[in-house]
C-alpha positions in Angstrom: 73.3 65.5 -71.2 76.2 67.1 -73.6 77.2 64.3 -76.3 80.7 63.1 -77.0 82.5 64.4 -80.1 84.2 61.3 -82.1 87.4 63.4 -82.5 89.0 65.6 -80.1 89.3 66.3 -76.8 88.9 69.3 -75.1 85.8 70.0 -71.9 83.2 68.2 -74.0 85.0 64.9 -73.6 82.8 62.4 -71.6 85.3 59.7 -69.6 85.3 56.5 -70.9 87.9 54.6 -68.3 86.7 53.8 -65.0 88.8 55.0 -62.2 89.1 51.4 -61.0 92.3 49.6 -62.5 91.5 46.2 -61.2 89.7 43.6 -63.0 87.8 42.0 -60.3 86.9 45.5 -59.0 86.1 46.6 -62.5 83.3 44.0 -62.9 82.0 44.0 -59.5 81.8 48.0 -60.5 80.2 48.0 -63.7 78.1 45.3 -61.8 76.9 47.3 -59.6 75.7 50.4 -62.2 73.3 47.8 -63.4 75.8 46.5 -66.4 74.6 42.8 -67.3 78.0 40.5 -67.1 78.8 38.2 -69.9 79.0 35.3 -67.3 75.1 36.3 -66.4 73.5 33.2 -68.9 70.2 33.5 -67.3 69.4 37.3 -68.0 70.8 36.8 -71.3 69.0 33.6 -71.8 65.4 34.6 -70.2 64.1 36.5 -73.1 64.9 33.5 -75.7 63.3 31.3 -73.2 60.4 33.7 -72.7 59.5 33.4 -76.3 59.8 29.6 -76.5 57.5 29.5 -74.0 54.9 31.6 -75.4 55.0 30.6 -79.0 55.1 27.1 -78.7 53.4 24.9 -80.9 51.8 28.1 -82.4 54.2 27.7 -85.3 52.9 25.1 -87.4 50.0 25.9 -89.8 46.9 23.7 -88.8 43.9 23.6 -90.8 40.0 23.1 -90.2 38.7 20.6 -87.8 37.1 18.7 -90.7 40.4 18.5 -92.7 42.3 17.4 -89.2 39.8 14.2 -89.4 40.0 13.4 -93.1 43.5 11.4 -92.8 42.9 7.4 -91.8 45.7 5.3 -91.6 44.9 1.7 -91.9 46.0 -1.3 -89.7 47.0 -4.7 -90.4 46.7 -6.9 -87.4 49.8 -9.4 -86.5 50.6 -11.5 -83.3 53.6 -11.1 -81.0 54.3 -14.1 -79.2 57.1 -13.5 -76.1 59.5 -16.0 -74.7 60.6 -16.4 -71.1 64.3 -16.8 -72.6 67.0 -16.3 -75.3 67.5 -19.7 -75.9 63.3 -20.7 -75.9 63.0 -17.2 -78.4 65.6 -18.5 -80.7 64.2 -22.4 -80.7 60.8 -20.6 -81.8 62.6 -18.8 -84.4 64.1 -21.9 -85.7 60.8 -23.7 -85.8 59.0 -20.9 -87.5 61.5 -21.4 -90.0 61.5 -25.0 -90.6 57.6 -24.8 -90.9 58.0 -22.2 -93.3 56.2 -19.6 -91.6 55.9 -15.9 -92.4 57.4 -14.5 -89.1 59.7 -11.3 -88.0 62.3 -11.3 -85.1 61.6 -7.9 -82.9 62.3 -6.3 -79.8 60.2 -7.5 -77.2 57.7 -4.8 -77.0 55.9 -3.3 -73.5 52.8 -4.9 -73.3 54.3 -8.1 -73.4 56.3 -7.2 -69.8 59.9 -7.8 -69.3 60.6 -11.2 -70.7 64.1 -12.1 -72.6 63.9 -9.0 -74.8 63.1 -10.8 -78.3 59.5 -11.5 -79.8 58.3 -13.0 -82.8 56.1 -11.2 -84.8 53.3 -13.3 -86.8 51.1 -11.8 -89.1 47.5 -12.7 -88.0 46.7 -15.0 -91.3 49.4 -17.4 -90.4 48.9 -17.4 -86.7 47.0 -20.7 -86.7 50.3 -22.2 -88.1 52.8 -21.0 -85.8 51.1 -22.0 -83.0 50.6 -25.3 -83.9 54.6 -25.5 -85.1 55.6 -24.3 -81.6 53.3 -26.8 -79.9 54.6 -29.6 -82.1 58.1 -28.4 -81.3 57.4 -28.4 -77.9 58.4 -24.4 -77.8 56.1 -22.6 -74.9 55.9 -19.1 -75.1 55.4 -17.1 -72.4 52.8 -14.1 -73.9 50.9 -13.8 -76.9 49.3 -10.4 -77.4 47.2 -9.2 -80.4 48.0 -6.0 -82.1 47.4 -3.4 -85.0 50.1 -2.0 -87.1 49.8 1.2 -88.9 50.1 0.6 -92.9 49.9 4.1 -93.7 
């Protein structure tokens, strides 16, 4: 195959122009000789994807089984009690208050099931106490689950 000179024409010139003037023709031609198409996201795309598929999670640097195990994180149990409504929730709340209870308003969470969509959060050492403020209120909660939070 004879090479193209950069300057100058003469026999050695290789063509460069296809002999097709239209631009719909043009692509579907340089389509055809195997010519990828900038419109064509999933060859261009496959090779990226090809290599996020075989290196992943290979990236980060993990260390010996022994040092995986050495990290504990320590708990702190509390008590999430779940109302059937807004209005029972926000009594509860109000009660907790006036009894002067250590409590935190949260988002109702799964293992409690769909109820209103807001919890109180007790930690476990003043459990005792909001329980008995609620039944003195006259406040029924719906679920009360038991449950560890990560401290570190």
């Amino acid at each position: 195959m004879r090479r193209a000179r950069p300057c100058g024409g003469g026999p050695h010139r290789i063509r460069t122009r296809l002999s097709v003037r239209s631009r719909r023709a043009r692509r579907a031609a340089l389509r055809a000789l195997g010519a990828r198409d900038r419109r064509d996201r999933r060859v261009r795309g496959a090779p990226i994807r090809h290599r996020l598929r075989h290196h992943r999670e290979r990236h980060r640097p993990r260390g010996t089984s022994d040092a995986r195990g050495v990290r504990v994180s320590e708990t702190a149990p509390f008590v999430v009690y779940g109302f059937a409504t807004t209005h029972d929730a926000l009594v509860g709340e109000r009660t907790l208050i006036a009894a002067d209870v250590m409590h935190v308003t949260i988002p109702t969470p799964k293992s409690l099931g769909a109820l209103c969509g807001i919890a109180l959060r007790v930690p476990e050492s003043s459990a005792g106490d909001a329980e008995a403020a609620l039944v003195a209120a006259g406040t029924a909660w719906t679920a009360r689950v038991e449950m560890l939070d990560r401290v570190r």
